[in-house]
C-alpha positions in Angstrom: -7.7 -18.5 6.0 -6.9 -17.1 9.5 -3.8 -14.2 9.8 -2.3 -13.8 13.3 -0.6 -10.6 14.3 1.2 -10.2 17.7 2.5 -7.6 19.4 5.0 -7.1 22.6 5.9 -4.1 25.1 9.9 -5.3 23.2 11.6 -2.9 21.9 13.8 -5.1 19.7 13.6 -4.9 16.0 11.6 -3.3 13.6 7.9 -3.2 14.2 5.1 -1.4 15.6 6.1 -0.8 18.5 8.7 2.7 17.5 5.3 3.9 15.9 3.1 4.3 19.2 1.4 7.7 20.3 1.5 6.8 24.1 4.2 9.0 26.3 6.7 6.7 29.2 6.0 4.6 30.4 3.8 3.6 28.4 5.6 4.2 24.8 5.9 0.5 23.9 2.7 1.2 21.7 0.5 0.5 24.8 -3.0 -1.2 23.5 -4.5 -1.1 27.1 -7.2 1.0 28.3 -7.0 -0.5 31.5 -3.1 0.7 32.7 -3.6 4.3 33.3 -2.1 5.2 29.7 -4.5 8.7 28.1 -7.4 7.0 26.3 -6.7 9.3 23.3 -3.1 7.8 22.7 -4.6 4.0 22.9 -6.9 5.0 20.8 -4.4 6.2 18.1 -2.1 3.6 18.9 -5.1 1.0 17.8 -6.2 3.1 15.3 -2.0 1.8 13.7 -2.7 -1.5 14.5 -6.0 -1.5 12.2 -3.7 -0.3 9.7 -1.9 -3.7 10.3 -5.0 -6.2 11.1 -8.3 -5.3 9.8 -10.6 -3.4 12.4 -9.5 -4.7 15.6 -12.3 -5.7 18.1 -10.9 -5.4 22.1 -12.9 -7.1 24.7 -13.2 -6.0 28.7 -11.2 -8.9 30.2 -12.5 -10.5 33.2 -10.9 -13.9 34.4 -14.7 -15.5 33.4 -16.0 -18.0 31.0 -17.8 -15.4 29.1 -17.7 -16.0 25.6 -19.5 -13.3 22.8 -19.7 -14.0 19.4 -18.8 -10.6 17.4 -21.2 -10.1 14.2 -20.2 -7.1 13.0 -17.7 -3.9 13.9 -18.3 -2.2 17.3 -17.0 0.1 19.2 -18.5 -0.9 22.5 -15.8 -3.5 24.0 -17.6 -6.5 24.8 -16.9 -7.7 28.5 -15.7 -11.8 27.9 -12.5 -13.5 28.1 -13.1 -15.0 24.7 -14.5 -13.5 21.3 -15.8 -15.8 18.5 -16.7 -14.4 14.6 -17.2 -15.9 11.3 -16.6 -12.2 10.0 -14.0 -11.2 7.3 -12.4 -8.1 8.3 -12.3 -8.4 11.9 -9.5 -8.8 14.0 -10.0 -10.6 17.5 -7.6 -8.6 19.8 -6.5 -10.4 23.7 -4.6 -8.7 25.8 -2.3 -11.0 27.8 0.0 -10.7 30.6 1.3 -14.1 32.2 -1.9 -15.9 30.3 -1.6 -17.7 27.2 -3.4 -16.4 23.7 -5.1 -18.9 22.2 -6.3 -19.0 18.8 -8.5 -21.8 17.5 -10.2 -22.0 14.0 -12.9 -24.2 12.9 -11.8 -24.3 9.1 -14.8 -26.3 8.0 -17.1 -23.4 8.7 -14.3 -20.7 8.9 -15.3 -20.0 12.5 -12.7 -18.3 14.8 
């Protein structure tokens, strides 16, 4: 069985998002290291979002067709624009702007 978590830079409603470490303008629980937000705060605010999702696994987007299969927890960010794992535990993280997440799963061999 796949979970799906998302998150948004919303305000609205209960969530995750009143719990972020980042300071304006990024205190919409920023996930990004790429924005300018301190390293130290994205950090922490992933750090919460493993408390929600397993152990989160980023990657360094690129607008490729890289693909890397994650085997086990890491902290180096893999550079791909898509991360594949059979792994319990994990949580395959996208950061999207005006692109679409996709999630696919392979339920026959419990591949996502």
């Amino acid at each position: 069985m796949v979970s799906t978590l998302f998150t948004t830079r919303s305000s609205d409603g209960p969530g995750l998002t009143e719990l972020g470490a980042s300071s304006p303008p990024y205190d919409w629980f920023n996930l990004a290291l790429h924005v300018g937000d301190s390293k130290d705060d994205v950090c922490a605010n992933r750090a919460l979002l493993s408390q929600e999702a397993a152990t989160p696994i980023f990657m360094n987007q690129i607008h490729g067709d890289g693909i890397v299969v994650i085997d086990g927890i890491s902290q180096i960010e893999p550079t791909a624009d898509a991360l594949i794992t059979q792994e319990s535990g994990i949580a395959l993280c996208v950061l999207v702007a005006d692109c679409i997440p996709l999630l696919l799963w392979d339920s026959k061999i419990d591949l996502v």
